[in-house]
N, C-alpha and C positions, 0 to 999 in steps of 0.2 A: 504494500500500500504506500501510497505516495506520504512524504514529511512536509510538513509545515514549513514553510518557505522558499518550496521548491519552484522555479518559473511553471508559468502554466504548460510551455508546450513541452519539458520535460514529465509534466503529470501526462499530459496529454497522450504522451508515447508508452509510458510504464503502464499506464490502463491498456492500451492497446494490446501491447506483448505477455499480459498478463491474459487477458480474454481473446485475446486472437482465435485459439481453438475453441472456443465458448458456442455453442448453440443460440443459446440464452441470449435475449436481448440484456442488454446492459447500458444503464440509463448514464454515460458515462459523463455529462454534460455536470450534474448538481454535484460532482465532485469537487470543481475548481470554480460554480458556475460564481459566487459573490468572494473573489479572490483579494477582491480591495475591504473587504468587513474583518473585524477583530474576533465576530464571532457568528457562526447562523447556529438559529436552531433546529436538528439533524432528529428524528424520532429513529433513526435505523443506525445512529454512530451511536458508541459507547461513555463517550465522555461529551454527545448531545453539540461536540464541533465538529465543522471540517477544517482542512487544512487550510493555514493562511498563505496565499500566493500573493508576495509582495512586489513584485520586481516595480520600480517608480514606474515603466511606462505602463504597466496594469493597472497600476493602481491609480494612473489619471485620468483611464479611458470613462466614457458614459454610458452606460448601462441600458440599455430598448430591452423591453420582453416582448415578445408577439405569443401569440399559440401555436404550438408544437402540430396540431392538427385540428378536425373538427373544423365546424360548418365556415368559418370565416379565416379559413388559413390560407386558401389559394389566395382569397381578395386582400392579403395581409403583404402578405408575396408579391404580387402585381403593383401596391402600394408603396415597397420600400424602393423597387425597382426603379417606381414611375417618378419619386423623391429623389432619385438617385443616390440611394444609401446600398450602392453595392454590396457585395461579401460573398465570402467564399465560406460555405457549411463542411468542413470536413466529414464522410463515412462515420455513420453513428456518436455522432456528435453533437451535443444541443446547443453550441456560442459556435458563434463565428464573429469573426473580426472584418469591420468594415473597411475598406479598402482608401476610401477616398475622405474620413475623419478620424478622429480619434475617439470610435465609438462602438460598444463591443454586442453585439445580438445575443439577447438567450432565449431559446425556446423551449416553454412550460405550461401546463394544460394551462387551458383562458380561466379557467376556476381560482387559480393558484392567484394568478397575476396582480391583481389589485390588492391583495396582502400584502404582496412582497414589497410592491409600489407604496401603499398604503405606509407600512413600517422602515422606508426610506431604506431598503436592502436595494433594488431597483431607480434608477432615476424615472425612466417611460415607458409607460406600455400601451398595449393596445390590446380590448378586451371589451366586452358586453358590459351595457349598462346593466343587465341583468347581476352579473357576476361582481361588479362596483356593490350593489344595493344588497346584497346576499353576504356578504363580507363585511360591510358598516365598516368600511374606514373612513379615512376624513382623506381624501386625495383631490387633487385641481381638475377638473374634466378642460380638459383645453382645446378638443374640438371633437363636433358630430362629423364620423367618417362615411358617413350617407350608406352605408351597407351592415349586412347582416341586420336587417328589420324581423322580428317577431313579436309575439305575445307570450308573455306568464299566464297561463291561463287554469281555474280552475273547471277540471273537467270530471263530465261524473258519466257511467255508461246511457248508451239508448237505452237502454229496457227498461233501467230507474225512472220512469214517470215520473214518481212521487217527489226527484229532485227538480226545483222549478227555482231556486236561487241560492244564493249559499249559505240564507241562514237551514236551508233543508238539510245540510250537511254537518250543521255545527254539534257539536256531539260526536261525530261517527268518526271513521279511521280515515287518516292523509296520508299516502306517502309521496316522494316529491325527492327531488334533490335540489331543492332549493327550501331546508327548513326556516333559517329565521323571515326570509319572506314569507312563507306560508303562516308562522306564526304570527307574526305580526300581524297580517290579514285575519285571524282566525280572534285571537285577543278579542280584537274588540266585538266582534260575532258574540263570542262567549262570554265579555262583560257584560251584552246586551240582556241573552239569555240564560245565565247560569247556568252554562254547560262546558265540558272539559273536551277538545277538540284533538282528539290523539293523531302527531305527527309524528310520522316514521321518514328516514331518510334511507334511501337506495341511490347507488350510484350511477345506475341507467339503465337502460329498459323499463323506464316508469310507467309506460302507457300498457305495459303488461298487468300492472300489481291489481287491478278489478279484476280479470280473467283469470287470474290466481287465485282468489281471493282474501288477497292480502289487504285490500283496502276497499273502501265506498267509496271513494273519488280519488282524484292525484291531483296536482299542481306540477304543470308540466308546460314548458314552450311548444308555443305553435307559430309553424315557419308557412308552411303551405294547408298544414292542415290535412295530408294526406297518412301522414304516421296515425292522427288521432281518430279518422278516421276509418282505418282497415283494422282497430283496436275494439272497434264501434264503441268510441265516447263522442261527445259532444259538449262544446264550453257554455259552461253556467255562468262565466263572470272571469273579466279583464283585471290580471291583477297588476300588470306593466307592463310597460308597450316599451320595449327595448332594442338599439342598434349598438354598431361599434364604434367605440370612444375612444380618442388617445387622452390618457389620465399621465399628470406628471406627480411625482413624493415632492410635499412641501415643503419637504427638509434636504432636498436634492442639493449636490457639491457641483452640479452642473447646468445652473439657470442659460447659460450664454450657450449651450448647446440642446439643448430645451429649445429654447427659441428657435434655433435652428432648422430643427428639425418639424419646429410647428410651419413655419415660412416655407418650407421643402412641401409638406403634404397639403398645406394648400394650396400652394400655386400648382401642384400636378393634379388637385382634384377642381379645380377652375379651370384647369387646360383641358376635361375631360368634358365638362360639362359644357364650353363652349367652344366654337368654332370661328373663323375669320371666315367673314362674306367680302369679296370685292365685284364691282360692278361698275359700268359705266351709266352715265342718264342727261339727258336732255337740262338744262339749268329749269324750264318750264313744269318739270315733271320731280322733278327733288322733291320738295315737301311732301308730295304722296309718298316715296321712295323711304323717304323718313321717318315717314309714320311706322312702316313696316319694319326699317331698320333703324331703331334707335340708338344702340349700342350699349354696352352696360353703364359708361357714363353718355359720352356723347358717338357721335361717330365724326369719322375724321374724312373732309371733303377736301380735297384738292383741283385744280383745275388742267382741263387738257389743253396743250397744245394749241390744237385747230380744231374751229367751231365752238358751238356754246355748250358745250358739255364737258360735265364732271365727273372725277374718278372717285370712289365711294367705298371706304372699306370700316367693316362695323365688326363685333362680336355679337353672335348671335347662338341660339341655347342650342345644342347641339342635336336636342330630340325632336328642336322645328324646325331645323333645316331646311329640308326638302318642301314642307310648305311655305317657307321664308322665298324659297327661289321660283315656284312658282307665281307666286304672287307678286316679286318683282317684275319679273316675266312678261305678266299679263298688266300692269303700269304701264312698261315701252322700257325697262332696264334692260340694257346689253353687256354682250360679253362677260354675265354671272360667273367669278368661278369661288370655290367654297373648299377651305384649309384646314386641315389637321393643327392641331396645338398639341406640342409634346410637355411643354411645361409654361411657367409662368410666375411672374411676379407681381401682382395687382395692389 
């Protein structure tokens, strides 16, 4: 096993030539993964540490968690890429090092992450409001990442008639992997009523536990609504409506890369959601032109050459496009053509 103060990519290597012949996954990432902390808490080491990897330049990089997999990890991916927070993931490895800052990736279930962030082990992550709200930390939400949209929802099967809202359930068995929201939810049910609301926690396959019959309802996400379905439940009640957030620790050693890294995912998710429209128009027919193409502040008009007509190029939403162009089209606009934005600074 690796010693206390060893560089990381020597730990890196002794895990390797230790597990080389290993069938067994081996989670070898949470070894070295908070290398710059004096102490984490370890429930599977013996002395409740890992080892401290000090070397200065470890210990001054900035810490991202994204999720290791599960429903919002391609679009997490796509995200860092479109940031241009490169990196290279080593073969069964959860950190990787980003290539073009001084900034180090580590990937850990999206459950985990708002703790870690939460208790300033982490500088940033990116994770479900859901899993924020389920955790009760106190962390900065610094921006809605417009994906991964679902519901918390409390759901009870078809054939329960008899449930028609949720105080029909309050009393009876929850299971959920999401207890302190469901308790929370259920609290005030049961202050209402005097009744004692038993929540059970499973760690997934929860839209099984009726068909088992391990529970009278669940609190469960619903993304399309097809899992809950072929389960045959149906939602009694909205208990949060949740997407993915980059959350930063408020006690983070790295505000000035923070920021960085907020200015990087917005401008590639502004570059995503709009488009460059350029066109020509008659100076007589602009203000109709204009109407259509306002821009997100203005649009910017320049004059051509010869004759009385101007060249015209806007930002426009990227899902109206194609009706954007028709519509100039049918004004008198010429020679419409319409741009990709790789990134952006707004």
């Amino acid at each position: 096993m690796p010693v206390r103060g060893q560089p990381v990519t020597h730990v890196m290597m002794q895990f390797l030539r230790e597990y080389e012949d290993s069938s067994k996954h081996i989670d070898l990432g949470l070894e070295y993964l908070f290398h710059n902390k004096k102490k984490i808490e370890r429930m599977d080491s013996p002395d409740n540490t890992v080892c401290v990897l000090d070397t200065p330049e470890e210990k001054s990089n900035c810490l991202l968690a994204v999720p290791k997999k599960g429903r919002i990890y391609e679009r997490c991916m796509k995200l860092l890429a479109g940031a241009g927070l490169d990196h290279h993931r080593p073969t069964r490895l959860d950190v990787a090092h980003c290539t073009t800052l001084p900034l180090t990736i580590v990937f850990l279930p999206a459950s985990d992450i708002a703790s870690y962030v939460g208790e300033g082990n982490v500088d940033i992550g990116i994770t479900g409001l859901d899993c924020v709200e389920e955790c009760g930390v106190d962390v900065e939400k610094v921006l809605e990442l417009g994906f991964g949209d679902c519901k918390l929802c409390l759901q009870a099967p078809e054939a329960a008639t008899e449930i028609k809202t949720a105080e029909d359930v309050a009393g009876k068995r929850i299971v959920t992997s999401f207890p302190h929201l469901a308790r929370q939810y259920f609290d005030k049910i049961d202050k209402i009523k005097n009744t004692e609301t038993k929540i059970r926690y499973v760690s997934g396959s929860v839209e099984a536990a009726c068909g088992l019959g391990l529970a009278d309802a669940v609190v469960d996400l619903v993304e399309t609504g097809t899992t809950m379905k072929a389960a045959g439940l149906r939602i009694v009640d909205t208990i949060l409506n949740t997407e993915a957030y980059l959350i930063a620790s408020k006690t983070s050693r790295h505000p000035e890369m923070v920021e960085i890294i907020k200015k990087r995912i917005t401008g590639y998710m502004t570059a995503t959601s709009y488009m460059m429209i350029s066109y020509n128009v008659s100076r007589d027919l602009l203000p109709k032109c204009l109407q259509i193409t306002p821009g997100k502040r203005s649009a910017s008009v320049a004059p051509l050459e010869s004759g009385d007509a101007v060249a015209v190029n806007a930002l426009v939403i990227t899902k109206k496009s194609s009706q954007i162009m028709d519509e100039l089209e049918a004004v008198g606009a010429t020679d419409i053509l319409l741009f990709g934005i790789s990134n952006s600074r707004m």
